[in-house]
MOPAC internal coordinates of N, CA, C and O (Angstrom, degrees):
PM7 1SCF
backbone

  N    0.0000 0     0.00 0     0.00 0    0    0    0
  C    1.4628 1     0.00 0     0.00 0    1    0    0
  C    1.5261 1   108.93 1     0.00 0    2    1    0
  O    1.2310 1   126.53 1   -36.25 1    3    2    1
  N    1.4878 1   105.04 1   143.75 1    3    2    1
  C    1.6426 1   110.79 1  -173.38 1    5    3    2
  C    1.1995 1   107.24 1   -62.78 1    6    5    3
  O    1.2310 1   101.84 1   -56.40 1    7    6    5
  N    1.6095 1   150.76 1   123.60 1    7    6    5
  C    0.9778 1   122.53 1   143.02 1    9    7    6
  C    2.1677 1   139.23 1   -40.76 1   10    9    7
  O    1.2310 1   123.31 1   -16.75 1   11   10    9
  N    1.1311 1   111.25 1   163.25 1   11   10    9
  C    1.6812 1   125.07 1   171.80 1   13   11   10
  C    1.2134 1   104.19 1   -88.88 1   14   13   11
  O    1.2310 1   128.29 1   -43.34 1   15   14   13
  N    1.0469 1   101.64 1   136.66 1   15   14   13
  C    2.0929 1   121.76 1   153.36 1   17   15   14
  C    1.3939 1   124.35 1  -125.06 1   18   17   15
  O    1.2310 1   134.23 1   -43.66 1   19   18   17
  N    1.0989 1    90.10 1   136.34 1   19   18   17
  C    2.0096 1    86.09 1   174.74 1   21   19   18
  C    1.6095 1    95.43 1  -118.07 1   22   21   19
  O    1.2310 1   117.54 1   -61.53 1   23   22   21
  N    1.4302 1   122.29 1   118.47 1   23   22   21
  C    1.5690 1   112.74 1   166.82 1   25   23   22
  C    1.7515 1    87.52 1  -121.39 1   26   25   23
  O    1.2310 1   134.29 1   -43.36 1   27   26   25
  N    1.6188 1    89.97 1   136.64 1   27   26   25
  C    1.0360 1   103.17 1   138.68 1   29   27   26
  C    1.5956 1   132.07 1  -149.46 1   30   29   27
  O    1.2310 1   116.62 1    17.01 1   31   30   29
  N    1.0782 1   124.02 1  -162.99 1   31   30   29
  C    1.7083 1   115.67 1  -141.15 1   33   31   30
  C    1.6147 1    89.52 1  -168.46 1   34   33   31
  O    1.2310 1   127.81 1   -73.10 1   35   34   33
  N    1.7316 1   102.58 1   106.90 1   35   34   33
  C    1.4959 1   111.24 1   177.77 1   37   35   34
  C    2.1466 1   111.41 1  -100.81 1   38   37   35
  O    1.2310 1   133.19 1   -60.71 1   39   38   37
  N    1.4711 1    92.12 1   119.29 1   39   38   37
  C    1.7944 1    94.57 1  -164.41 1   41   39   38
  C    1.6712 1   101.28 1   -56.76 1   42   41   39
  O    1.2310 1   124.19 1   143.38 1   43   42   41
  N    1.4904 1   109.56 1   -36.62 1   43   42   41
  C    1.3545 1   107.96 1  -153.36 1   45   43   42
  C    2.0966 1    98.25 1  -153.22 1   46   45   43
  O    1.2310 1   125.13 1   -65.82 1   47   46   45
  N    1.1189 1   107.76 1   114.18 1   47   46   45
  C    1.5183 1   105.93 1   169.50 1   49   47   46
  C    1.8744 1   110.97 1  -103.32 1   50   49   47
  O    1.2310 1   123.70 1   -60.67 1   51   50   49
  N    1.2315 1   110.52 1   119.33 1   51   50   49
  C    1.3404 1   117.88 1  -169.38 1   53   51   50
  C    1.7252 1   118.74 1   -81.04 1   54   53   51
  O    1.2310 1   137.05 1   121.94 1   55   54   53
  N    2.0099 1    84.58 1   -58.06 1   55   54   53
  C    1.3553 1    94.87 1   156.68 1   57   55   54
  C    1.4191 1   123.18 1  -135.13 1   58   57   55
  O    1.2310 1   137.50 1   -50.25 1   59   58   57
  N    1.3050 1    83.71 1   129.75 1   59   58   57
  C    2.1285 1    94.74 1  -165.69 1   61   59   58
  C    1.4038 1   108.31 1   -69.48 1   62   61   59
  O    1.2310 1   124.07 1   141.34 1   63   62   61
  N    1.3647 1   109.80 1   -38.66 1   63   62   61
  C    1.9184 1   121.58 1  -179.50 1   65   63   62
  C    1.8300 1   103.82 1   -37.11 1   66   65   63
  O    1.2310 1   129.50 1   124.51 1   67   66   65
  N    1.7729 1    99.30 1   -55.49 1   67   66   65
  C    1.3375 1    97.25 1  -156.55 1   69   67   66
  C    1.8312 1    99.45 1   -87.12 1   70   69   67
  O    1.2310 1   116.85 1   163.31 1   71   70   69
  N    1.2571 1   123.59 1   -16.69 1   71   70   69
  C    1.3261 1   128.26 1   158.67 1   73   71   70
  C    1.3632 1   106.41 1   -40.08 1   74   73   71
  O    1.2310 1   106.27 1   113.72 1   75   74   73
  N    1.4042 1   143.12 1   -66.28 1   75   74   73
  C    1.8459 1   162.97 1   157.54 1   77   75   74
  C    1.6418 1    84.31 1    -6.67 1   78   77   75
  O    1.2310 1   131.29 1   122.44 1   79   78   77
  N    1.1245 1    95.81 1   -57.56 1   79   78   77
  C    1.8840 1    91.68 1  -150.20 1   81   79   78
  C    1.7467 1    91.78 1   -55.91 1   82   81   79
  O    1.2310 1   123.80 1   129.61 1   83   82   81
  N    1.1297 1   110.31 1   -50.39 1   83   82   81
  C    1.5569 1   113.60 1  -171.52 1   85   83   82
  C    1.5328 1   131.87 1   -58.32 1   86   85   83
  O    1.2310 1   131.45 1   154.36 1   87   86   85
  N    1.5080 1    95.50 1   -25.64 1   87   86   85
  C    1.5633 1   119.22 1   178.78 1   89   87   86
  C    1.5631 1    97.28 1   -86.41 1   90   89   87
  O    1.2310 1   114.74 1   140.31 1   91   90   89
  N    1.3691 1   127.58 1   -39.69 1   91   90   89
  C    1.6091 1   108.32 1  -176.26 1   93   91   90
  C    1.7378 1   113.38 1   -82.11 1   94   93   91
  O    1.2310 1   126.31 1  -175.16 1   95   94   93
  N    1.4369 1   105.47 1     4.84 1   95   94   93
  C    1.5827 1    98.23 1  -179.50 1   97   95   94
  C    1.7892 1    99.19 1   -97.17 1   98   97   95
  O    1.2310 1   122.85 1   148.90 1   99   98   97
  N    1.7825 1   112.14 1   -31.10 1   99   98   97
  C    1.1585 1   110.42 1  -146.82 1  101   99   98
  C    1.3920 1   107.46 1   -98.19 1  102  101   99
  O    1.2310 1   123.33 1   166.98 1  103  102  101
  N    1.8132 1   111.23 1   -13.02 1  103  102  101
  C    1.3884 1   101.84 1   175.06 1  105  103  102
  C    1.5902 1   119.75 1   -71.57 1  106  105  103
  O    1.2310 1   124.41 1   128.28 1  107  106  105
  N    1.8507 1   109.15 1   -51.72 1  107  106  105
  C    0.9600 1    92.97 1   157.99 1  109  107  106
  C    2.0659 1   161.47 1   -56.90 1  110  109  107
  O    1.2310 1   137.75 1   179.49 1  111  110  109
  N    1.5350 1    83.21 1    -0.51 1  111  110  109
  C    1.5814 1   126.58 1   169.39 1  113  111  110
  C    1.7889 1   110.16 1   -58.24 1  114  113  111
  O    1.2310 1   133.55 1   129.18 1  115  114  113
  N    1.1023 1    91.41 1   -50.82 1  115  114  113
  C    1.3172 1   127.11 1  -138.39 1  117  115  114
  C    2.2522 1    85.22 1   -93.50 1  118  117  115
  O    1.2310 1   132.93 1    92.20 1  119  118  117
  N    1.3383 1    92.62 1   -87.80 1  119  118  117
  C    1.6350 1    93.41 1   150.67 1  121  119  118
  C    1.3583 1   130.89 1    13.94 1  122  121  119
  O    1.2310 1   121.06 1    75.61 1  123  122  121
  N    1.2647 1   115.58 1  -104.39 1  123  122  121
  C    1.5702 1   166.40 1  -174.62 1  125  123  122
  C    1.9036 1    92.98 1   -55.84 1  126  125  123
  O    1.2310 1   120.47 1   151.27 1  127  126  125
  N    1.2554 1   116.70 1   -28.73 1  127  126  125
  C    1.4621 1   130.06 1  -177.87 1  129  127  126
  C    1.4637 1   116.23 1   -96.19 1  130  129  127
  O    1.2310 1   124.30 1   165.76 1  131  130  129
  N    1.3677 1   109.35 1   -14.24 1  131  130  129
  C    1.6456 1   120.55 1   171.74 1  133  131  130
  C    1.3348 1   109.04 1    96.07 1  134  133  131
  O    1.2310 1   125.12 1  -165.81 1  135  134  133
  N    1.2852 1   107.77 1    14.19 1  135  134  133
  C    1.5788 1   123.07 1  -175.40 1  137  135  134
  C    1.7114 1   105.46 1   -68.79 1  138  137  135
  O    1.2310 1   112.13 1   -42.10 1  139  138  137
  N    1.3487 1   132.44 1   137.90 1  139  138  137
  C    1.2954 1   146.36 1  -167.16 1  141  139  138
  C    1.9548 1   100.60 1  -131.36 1  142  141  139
  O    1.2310 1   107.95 1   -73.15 1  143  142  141
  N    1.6350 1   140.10 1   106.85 1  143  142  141
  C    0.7459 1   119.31 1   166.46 1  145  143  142
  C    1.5433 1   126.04 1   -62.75 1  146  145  143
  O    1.2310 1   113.26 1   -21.21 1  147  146  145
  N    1.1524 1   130.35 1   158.79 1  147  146  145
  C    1.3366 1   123.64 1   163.10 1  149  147  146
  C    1.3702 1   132.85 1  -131.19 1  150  149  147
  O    1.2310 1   125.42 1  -179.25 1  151  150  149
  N    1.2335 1   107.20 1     0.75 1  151  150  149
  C    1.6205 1   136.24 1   160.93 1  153  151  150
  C    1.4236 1   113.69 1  -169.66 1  154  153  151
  O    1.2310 1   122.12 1   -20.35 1  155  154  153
  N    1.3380 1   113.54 1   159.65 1  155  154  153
  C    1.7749 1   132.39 1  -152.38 1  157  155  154
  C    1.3352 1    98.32 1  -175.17 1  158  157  155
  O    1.2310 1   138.44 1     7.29 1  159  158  157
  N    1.7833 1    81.87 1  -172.71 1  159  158  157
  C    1.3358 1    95.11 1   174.94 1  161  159  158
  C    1.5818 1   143.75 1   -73.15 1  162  161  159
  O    1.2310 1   113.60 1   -71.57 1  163  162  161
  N    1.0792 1   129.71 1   108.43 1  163  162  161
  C    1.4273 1   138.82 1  -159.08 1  165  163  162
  C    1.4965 1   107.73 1   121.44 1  166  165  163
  O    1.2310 1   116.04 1  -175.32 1  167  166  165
  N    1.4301 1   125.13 1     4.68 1  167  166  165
  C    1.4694 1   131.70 1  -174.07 1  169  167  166
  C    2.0494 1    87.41 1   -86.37 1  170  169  167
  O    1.2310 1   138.75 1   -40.95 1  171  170  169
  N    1.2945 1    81.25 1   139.05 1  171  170  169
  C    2.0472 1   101.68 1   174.14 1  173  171  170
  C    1.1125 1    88.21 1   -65.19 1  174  173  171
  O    1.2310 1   117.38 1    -7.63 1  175  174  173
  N    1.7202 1   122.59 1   172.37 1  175  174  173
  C    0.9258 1   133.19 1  -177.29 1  177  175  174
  C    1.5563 1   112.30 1  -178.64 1  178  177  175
  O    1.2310 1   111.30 1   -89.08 1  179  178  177
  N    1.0149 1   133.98 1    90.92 1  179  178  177
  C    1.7096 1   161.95 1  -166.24 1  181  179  178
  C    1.7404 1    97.48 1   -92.69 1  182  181  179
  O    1.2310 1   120.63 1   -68.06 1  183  182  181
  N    1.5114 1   116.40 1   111.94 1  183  182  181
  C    1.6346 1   107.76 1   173.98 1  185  183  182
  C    1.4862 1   106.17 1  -112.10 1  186  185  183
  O    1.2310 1   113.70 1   -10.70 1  187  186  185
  N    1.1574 1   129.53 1   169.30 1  187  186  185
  C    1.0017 1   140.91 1   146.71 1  189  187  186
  C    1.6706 1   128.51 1  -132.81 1  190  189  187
  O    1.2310 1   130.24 1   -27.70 1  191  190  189
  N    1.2470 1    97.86 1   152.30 1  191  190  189
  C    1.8918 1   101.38 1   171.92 1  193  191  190
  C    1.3266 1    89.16 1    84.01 1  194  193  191
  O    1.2310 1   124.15 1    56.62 1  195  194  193
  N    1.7239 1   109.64 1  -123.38 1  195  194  193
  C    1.6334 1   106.44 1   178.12 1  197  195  194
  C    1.4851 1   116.68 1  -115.05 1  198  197  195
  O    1.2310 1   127.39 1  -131.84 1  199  198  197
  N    1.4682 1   103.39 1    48.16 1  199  198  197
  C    1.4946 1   100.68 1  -167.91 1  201  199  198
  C    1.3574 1    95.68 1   -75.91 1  202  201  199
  O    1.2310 1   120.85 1     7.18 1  203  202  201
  N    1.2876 1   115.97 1  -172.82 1  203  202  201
  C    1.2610 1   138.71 1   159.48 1  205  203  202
  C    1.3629 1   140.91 1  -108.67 1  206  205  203
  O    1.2310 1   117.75 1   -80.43 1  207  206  205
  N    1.5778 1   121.90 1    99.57 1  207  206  205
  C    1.4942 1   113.50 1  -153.46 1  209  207  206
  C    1.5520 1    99.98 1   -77.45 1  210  209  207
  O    1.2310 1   105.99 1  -152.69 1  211  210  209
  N    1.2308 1   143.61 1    27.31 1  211  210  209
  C    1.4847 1   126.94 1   167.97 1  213  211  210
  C    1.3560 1   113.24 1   -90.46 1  214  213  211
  O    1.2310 1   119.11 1    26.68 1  215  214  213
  N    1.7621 1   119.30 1  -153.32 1  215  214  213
  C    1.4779 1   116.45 1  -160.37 1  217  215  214
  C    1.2996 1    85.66 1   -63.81 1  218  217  215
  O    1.2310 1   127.31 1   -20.39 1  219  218  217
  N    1.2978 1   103.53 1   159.61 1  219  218  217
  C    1.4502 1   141.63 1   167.58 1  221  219  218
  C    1.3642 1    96.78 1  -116.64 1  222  221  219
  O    1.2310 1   117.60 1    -1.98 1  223  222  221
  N    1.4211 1   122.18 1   178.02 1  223  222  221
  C    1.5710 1   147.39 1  -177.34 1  225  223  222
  C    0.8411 1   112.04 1   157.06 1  226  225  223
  O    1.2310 1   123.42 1   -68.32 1  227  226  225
  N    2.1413 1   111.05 1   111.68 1  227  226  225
  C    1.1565 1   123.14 1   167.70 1  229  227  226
  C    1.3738 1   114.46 1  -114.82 1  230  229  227
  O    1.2310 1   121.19 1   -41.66 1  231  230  229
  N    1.1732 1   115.33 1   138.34 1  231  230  229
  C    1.9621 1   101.21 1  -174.10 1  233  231  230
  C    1.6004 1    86.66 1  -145.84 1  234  233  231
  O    1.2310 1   117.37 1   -45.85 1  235  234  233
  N    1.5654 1   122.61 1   134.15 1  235  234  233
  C    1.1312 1   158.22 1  -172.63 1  237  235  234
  C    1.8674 1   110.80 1   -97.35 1  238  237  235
  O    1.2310 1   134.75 1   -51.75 1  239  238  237
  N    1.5623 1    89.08 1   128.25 1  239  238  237
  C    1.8333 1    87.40 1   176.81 1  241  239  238
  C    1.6875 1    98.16 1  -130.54 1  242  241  239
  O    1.2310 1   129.18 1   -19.97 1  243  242  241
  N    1.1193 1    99.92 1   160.03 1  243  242  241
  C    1.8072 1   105.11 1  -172.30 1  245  243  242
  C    1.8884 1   115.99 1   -62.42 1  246  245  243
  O    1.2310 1   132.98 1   166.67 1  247  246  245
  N    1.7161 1    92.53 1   -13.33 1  247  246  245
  C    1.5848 1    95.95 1   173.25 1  249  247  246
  C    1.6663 1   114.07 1  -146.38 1  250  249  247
  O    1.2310 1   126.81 1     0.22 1  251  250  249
  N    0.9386 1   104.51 1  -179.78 1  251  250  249
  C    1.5140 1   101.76 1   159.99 1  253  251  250
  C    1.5964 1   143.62 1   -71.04 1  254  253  251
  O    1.2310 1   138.72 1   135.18 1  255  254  253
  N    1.4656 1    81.32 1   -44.82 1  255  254  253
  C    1.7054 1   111.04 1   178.09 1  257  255  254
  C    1.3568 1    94.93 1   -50.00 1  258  257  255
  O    1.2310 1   124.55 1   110.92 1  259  258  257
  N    1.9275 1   108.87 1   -69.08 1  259  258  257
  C    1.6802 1   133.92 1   171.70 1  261  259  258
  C    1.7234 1    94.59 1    -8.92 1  262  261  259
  O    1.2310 1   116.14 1    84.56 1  263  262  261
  N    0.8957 1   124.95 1   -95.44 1  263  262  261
  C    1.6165 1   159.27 1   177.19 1  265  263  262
  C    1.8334 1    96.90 1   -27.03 1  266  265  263
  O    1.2310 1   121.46 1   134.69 1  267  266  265
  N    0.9672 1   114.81 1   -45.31 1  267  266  265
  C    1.5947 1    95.29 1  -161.73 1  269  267  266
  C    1.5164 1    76.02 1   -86.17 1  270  269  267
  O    1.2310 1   105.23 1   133.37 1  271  270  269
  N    1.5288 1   144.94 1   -46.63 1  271  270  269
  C    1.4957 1   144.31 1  -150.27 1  273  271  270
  C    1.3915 1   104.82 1   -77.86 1  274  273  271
  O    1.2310 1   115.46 1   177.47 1  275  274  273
  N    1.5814 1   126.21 1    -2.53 1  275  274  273
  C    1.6255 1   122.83 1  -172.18 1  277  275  274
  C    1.2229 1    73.64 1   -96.75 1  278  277  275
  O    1.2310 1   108.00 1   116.86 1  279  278  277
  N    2.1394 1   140.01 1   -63.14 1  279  278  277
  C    1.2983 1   140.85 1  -164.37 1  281  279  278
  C    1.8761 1    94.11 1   -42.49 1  282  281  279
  O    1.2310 1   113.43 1   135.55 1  283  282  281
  N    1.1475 1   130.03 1   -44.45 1  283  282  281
  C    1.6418 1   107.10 1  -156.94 1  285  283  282
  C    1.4175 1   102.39 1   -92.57 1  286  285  283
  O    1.2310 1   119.82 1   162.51 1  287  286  285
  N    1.5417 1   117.96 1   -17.49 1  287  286  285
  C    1.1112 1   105.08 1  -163.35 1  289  287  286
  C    1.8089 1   135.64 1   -68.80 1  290  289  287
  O    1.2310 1   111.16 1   -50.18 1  291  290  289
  N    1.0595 1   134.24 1   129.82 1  291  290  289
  C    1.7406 1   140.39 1  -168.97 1  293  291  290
  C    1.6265 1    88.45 1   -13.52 1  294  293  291
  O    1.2310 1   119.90 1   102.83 1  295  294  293
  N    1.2436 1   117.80 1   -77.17 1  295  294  293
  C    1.4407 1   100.74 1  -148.43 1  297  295  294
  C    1.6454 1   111.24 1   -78.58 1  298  297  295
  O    1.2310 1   112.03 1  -170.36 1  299  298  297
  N    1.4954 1   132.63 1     9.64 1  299  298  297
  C    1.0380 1   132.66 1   150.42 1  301  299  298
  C    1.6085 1   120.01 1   -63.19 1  302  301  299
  O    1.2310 1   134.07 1   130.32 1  303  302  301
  N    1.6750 1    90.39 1   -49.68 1  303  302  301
  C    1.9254 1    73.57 1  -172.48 1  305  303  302
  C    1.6321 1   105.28 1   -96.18 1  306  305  303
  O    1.2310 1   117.42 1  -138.81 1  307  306  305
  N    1.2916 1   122.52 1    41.19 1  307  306  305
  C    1.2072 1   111.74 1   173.31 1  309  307  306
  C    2.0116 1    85.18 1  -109.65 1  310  309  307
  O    1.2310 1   119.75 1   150.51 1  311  310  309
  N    1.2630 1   118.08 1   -29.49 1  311  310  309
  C    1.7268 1   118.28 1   147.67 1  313  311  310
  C    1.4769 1    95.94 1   -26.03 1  314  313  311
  O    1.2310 1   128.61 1    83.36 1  315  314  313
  N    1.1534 1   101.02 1   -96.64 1  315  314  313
  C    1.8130 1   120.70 1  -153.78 1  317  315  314
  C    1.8509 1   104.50 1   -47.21 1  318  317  315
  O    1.2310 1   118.53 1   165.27 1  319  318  317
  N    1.3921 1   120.41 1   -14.73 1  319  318  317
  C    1.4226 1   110.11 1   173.71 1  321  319  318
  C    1.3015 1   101.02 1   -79.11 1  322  321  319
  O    1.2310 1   109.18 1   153.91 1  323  322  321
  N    1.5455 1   137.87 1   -26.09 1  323  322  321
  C    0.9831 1   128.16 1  -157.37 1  325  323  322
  C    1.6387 1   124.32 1   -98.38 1  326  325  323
  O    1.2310 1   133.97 1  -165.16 1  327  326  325
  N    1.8238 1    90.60 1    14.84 1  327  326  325
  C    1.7402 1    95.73 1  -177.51 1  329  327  326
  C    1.4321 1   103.81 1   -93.10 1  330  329  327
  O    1.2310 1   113.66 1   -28.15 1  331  330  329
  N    1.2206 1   129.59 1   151.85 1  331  330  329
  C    1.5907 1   121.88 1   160.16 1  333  331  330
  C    0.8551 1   172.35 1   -70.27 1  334  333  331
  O    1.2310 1   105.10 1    -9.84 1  335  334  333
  N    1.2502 1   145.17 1   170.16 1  335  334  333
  C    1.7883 1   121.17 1  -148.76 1  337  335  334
  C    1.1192 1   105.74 1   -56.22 1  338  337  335
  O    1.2310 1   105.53 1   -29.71 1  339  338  337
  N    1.0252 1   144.42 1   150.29 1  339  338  337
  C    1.9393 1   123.15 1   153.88 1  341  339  338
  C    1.5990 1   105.36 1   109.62 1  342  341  339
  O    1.2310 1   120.47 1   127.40 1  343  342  341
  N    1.0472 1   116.71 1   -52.60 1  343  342  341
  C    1.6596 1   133.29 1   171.08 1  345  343  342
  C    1.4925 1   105.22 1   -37.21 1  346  345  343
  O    1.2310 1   138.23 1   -69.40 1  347  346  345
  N    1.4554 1    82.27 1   110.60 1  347  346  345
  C    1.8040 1   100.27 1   172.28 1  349  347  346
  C    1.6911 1   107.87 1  -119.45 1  350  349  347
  O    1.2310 1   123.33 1   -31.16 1  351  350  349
  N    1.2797 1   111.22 1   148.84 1  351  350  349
  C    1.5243 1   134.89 1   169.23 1  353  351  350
  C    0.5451 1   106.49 1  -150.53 1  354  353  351
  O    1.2310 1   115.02 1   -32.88 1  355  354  353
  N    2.0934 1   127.05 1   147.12 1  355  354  353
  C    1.2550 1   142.76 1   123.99 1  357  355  354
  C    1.2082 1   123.02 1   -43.90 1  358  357  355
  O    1.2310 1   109.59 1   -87.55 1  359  358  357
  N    1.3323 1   137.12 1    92.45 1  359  358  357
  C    1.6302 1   158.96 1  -170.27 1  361  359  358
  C    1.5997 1    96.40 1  -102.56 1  362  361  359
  O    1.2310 1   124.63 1   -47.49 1  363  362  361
  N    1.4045 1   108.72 1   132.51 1  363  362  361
  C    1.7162 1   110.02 1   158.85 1  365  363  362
  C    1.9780 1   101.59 1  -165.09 1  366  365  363
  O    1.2310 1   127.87 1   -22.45 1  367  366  365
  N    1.0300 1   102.46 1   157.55 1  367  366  365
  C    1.3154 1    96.46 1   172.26 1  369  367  366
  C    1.2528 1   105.72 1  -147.14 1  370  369  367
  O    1.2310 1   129.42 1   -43.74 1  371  370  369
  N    1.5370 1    99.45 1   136.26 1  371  370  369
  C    2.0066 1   106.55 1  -151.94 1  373  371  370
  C    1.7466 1    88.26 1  -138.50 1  374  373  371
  O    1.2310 1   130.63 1   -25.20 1  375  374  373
  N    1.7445 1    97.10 1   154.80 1  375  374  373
  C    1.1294 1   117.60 1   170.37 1  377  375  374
  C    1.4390 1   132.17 1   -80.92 1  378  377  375
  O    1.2310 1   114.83 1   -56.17 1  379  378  377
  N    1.8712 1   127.41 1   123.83 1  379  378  377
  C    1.6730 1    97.72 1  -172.41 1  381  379  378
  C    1.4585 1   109.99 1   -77.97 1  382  381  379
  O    1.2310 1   130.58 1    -9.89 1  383  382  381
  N    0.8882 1    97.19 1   170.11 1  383  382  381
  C    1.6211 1   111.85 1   154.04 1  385  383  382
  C    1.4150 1   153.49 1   -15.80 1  386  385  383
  O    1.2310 1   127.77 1   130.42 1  387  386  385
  N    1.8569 1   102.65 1   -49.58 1  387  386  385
  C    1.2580 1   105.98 1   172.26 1  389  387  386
  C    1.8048 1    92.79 1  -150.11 1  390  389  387
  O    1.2310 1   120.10 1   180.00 1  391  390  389

């Protein structure tokens, strides 16, 4: 079975304080969902074309389904209420390979 990924890739963090609030609801979110990070914050990060060299975050689930069902689940988007007004990311969650 394919494994899940969730990457996402923040262009610009304005305020990091209220970012905190979001990271202590969503890791354990994230957790509890079978979620495995695999890059964060303090991960290098080399772009090209129009990537974006800021945080990255990739975190790995044993499936796909896994992965989209940690994204819906209650204590994920009570995460996602807690980011701030204005706060933009590139969010996607894609299937691997094998």
């Amino acid at each position: 079975m394919a494994k899940g990924y969730w990457v996402s890739v923040y262009p610009t963090i304005a305020d990091p304080e209220r970012l905190a609030v979001y990271n202590q609801l969503a890791g354990p979110a994230v957790k509890a969902a079978g979620g495995r990070v695999l890059a964060s914050v303090g991960s290098r990060v080399v772009a090209h074309e129009a990537g974006i060299a800021e945080r990255v975050v990739l975190i790995e689930f044993d499936s796909f389904d896994q992965a989209v069902a940690a994204y819906e689940s209650t204590a994920y988007q009570e995460a996602l209420a807690a980011l701030p007004d204005g706060f933009k990311r590139d969010f996607r969650i894609t299937e691997g390979l094998g």
